[in-house]
N, CA and C atoms as a LAMMPS dump frame, in Angstrom:
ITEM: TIMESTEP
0
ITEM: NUMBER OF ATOMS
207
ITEM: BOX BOUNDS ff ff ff
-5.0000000000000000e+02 5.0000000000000000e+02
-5.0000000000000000e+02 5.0000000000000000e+02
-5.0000000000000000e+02 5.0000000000000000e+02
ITEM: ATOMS id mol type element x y z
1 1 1 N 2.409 15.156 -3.802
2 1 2 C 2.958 14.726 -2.533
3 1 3 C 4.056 13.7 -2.81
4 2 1 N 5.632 14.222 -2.33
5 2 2 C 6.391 12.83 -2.702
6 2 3 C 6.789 12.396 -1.378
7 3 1 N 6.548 10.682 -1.146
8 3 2 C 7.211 9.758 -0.242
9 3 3 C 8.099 9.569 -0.409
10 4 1 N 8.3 9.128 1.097
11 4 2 C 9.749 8.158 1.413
12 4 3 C 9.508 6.702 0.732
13 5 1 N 10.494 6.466 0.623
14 5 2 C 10.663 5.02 -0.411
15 5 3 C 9.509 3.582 0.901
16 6 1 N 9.879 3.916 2.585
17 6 2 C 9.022 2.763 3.18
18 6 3 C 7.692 3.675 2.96
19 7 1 N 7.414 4.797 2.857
20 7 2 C 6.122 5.035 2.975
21 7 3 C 5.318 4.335 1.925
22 8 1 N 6.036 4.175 0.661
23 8 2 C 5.332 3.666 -0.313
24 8 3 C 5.411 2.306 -0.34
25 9 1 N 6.016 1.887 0.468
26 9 2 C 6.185 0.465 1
27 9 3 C 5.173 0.357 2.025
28 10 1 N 4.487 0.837 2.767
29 10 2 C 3.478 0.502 3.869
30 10 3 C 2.439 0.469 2.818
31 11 1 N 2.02 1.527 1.631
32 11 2 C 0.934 1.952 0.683
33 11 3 C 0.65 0.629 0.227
34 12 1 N 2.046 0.044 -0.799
35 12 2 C 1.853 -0.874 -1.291
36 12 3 C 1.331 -2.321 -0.883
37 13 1 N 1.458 -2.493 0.5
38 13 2 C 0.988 -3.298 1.6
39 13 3 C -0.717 -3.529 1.263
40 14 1 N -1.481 -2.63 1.188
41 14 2 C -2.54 -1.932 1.375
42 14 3 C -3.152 -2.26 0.463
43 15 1 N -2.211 -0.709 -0.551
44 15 2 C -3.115 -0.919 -1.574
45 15 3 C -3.002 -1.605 -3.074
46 16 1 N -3.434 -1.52 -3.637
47 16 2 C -2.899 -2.106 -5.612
48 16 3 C -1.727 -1.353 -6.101
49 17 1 N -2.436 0.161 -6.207
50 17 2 C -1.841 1.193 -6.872
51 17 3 C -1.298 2.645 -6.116
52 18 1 N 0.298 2.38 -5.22
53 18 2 C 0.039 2.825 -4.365
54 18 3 C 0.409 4.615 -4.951
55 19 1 N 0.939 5.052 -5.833
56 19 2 C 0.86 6 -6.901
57 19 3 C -0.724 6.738 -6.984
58 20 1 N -1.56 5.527 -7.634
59 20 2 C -2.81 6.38 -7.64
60 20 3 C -3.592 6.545 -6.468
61 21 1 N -3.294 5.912 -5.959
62 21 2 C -4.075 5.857 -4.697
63 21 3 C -3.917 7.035 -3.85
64 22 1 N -2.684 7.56 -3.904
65 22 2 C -2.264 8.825 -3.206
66 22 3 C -2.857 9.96 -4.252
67 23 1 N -2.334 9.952 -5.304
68 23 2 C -3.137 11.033 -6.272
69 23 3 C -4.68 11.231 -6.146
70 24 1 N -5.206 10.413 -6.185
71 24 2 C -6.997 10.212 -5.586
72 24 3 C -7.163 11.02 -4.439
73 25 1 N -6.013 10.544 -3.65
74 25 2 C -6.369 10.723 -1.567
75 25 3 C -6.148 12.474 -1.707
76 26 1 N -5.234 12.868 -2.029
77 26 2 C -4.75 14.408 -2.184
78 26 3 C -6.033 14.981 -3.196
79 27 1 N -6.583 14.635 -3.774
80 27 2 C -6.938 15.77 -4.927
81 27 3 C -8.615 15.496 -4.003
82 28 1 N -9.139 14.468 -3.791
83 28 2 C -10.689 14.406 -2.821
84 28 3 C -10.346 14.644 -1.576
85 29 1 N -9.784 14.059 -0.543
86 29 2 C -9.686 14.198 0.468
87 29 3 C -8.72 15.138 1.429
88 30 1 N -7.142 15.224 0.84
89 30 2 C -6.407 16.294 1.478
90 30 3 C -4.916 14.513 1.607
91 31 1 N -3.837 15.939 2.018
92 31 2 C -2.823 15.302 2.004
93 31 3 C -2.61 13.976 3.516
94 32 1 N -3.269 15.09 4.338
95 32 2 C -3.331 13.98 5.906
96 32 3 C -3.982 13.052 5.835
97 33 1 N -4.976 12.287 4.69
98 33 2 C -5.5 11.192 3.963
99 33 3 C -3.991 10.217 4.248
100 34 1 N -3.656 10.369 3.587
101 34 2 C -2.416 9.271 2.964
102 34 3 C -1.454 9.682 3.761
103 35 1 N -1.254 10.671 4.686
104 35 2 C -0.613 10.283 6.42
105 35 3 C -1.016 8.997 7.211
106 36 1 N -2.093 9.453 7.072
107 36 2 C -2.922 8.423 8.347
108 36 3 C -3.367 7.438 7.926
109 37 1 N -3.202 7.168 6.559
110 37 2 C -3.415 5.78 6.422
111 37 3 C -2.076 5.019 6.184
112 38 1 N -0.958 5.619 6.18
113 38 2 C 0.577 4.887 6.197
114 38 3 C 0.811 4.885 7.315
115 39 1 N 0.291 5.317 8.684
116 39 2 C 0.406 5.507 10.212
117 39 3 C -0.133 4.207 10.855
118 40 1 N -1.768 3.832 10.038
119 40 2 C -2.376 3.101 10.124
120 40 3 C -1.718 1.577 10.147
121 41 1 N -1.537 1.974 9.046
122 41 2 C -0.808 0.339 8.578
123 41 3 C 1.299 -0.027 8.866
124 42 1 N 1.518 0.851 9.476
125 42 2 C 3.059 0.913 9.676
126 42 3 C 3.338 -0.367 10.276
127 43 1 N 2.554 -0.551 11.727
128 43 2 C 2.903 -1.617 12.294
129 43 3 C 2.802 -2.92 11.626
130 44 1 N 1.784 -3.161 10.954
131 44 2 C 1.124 -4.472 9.993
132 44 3 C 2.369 -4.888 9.158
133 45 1 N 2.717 -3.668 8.313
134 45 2 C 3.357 -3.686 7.673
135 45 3 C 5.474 -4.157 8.027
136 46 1 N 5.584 -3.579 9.203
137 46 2 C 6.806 -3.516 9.614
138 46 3 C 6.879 -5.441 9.957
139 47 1 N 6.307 -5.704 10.577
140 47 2 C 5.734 -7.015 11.236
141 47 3 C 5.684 -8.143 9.836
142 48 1 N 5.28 -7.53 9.321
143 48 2 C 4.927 -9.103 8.034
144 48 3 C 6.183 -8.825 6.727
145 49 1 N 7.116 -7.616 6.593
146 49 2 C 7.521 -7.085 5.023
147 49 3 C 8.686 -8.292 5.428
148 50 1 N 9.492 -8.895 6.263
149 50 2 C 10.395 -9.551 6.193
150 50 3 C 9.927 -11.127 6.421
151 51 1 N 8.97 -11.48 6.035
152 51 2 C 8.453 -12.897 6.144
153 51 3 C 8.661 -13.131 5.096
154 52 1 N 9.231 -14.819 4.989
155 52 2 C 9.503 -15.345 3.472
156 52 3 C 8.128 -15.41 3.034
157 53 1 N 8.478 -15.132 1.459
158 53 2 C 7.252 -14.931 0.788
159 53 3 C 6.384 -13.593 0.857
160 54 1 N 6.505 -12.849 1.35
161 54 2 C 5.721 -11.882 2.025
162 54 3 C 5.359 -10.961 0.051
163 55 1 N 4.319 -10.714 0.269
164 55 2 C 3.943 -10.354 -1.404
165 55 3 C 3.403 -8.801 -1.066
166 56 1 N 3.207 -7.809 -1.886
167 56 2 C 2.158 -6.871 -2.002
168 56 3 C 0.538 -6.839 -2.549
169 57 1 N 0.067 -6.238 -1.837
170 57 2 C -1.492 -6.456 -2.285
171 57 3 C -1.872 -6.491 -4.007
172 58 1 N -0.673 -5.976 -4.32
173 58 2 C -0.621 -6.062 -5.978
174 58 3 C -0.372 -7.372 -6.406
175 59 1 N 0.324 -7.531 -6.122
176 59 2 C 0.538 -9.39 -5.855
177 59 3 C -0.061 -10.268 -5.908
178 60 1 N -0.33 -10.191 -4.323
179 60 2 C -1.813 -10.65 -4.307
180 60 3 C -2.786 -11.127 -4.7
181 61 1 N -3.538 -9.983 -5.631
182 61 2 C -4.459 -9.586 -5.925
183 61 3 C -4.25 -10.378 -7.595
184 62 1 N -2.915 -10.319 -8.237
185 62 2 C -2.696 -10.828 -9.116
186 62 3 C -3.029 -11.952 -9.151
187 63 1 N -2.416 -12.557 -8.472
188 63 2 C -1.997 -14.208 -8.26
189 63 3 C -3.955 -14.8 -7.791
190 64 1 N -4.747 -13.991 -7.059
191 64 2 C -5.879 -14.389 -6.869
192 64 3 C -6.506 -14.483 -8.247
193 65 1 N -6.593 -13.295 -8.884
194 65 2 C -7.243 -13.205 -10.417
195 65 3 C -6.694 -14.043 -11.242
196 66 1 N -5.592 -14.839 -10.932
197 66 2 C -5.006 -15.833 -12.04
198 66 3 C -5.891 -17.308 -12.1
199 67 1 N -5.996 -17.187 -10.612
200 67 2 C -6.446 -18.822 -10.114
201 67 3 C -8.057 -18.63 -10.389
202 68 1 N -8.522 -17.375 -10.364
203 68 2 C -9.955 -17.38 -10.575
204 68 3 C -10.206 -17.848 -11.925
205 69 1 N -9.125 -17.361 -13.079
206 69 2 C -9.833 -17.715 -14.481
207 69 3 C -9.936 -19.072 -14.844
């Protein structure tokens, strides 16, 4: 399944890995998986991507695991 460059921009919002995450969603669940969850999150996403600072859940998620060690 290939995205549009914001679709993988709403993913990345979301999720860590927004690459595998779609490969997972298509091969168990079906392609309308990873429709409806970039549908889901469009608005969230549209709303917060231009806030200073605004990070990805990869990010995130980094910067949390840093401060934990």
């Amino acid at each position: 399944m290939e995205l549009l460059k914001e679709d993988k921009a709403i993913l990345a919002h979301v999720v860590i890995d927004p690459d595998a995450w779609v490969a997972h969603a298509v091969t168990v669940v079906g392609e309308w998986a990873v429709t409806a969850k970039i549908e889901k999150y469009r608005s969230k996403y549209l709303a917060r991507k231009d806030d200073l600072g605004y990070k990805t859940r990869a990010k995130v998620e980094a910067e949390l695991s840093a401060v934990k060690r």
